[in-house]
C-alpha positions as CSV (number, residue, x, y, z in Angstrom):
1,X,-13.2,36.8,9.9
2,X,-12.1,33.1,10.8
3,X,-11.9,30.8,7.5
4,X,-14.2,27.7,8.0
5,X,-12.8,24.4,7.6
6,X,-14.3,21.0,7.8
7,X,-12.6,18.1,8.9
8,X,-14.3,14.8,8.1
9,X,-13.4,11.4,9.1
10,X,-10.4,12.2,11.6
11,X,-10.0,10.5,14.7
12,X,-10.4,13.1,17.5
13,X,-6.7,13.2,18.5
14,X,-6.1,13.8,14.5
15,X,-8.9,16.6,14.5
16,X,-7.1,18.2,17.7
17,X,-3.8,18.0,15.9
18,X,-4.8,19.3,12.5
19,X,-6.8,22.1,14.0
20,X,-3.2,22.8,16.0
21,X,-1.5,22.9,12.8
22,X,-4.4,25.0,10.6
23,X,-5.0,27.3,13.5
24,X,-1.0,28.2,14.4
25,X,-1.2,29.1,10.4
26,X,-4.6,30.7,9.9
27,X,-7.5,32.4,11.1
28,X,-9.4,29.4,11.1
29,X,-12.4,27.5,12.5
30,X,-12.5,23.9,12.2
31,X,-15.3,21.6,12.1
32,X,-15.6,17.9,12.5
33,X,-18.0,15.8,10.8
34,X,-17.1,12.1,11.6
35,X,-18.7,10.4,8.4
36,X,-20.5,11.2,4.9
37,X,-23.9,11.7,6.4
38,X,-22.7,13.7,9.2
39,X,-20.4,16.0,6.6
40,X,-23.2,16.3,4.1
41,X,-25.3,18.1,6.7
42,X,-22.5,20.1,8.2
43,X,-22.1,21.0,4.2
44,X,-26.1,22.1,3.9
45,X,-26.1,24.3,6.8
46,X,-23.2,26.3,6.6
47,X,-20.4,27.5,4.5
48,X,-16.8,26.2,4.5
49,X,-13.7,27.4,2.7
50,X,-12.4,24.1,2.7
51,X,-12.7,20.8,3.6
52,X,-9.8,18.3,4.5
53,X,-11.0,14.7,3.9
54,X,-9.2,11.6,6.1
55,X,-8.1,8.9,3.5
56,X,-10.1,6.3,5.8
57,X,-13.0,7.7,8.3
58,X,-11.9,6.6,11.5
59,X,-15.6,5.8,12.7
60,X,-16.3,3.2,9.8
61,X,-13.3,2.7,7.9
62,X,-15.4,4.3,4.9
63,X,-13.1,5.5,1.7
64,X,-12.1,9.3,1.7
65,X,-11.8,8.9,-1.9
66,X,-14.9,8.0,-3.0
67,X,-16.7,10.7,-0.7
68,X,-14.6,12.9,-2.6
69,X,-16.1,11.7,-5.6
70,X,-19.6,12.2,-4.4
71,X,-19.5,16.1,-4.1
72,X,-20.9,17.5,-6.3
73,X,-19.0,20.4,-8.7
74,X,-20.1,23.1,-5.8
75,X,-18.9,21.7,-3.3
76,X,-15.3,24.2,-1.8
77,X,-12.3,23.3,-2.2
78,X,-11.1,19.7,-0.9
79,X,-8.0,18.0,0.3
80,X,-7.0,14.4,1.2
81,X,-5.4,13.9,4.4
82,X,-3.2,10.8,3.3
83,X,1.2,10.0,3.9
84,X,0.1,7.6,0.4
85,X,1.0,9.2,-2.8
86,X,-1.1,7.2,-4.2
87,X,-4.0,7.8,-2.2
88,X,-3.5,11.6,-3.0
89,X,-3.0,10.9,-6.9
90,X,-6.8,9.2,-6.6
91,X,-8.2,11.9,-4.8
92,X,-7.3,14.6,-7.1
93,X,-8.5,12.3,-10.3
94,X,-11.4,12.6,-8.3
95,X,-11.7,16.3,-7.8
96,X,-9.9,16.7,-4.7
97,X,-7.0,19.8,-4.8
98,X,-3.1,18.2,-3.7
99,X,-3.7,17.5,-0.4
100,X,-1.0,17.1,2.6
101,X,-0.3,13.6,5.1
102,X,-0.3,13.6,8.9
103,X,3.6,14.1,8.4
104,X,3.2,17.6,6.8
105,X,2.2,19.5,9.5
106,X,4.2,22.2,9.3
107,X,6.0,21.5,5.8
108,X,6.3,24.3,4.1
109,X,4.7,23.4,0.8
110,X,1.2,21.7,2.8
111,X,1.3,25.4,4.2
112,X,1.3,26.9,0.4
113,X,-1.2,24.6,-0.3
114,X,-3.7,25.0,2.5
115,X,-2.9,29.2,1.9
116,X,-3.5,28.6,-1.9
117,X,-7.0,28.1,-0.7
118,X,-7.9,29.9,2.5
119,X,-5.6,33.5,1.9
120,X,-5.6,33.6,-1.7
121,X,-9.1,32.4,-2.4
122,X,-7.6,29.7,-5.2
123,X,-10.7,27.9,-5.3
């Protein structure tokens, strides 16, 4: 059974590339949600075994990092999609798991990470 992923705030070329990248990994089926209010009700209706946050949405420029912070403690697993070591450093002081940059796709650690998660159930 396919993992279920949600992807929020990515442009759609970014979603198409990161769902290339999950899905030539992992059993997986990724979902877009575009911005907070759009992720939130993606989040009450279903499932997900992750979700991948963009470090700026792409529709409004809204944080990634202080969505992050707005989930609450049941929320699955999450992960910044940032290049800024910084950016990732805020989002796991906000709850967020070490997340992986456009430029990882493929690396093996952002693999170990994403698997950490989806295979091994480290939630």
């Amino acid at each position: 059974m396919s993992k279920q992923v949600l992807n929020v705030g990515q442009c759609g070329f970014d979603h198409a590339s990161i769902t290339e990248f999950l899905r030539s990994h992992f059993d997986v089926a990724v979902t877009p949600a575009a911005d907070e209010p759009e992720a939130l009700s993606a989040l009450e209706q279903r499932s997900f075994d992750l979700i991948l946050v963009n470090r700026k949405f792409d529709c409004n420029g809204a944080d990634g990092v202080e969505f992050i912070q707005k989930l609450d403690g049941n929320a699955p697993p999450v992960m910044l999609v940032s290049n800024f070591p910084e950016a990732q450093d805020a989002a796991v002081a906000a709850g967020a798991r070490p997340g992986f940059g456009k430029s990882d796709y493929g690396n093996t650690e952002a693999v170990q990470r994403i698997s950490d998660v989806l295979q091994n159930g480290d939630a």
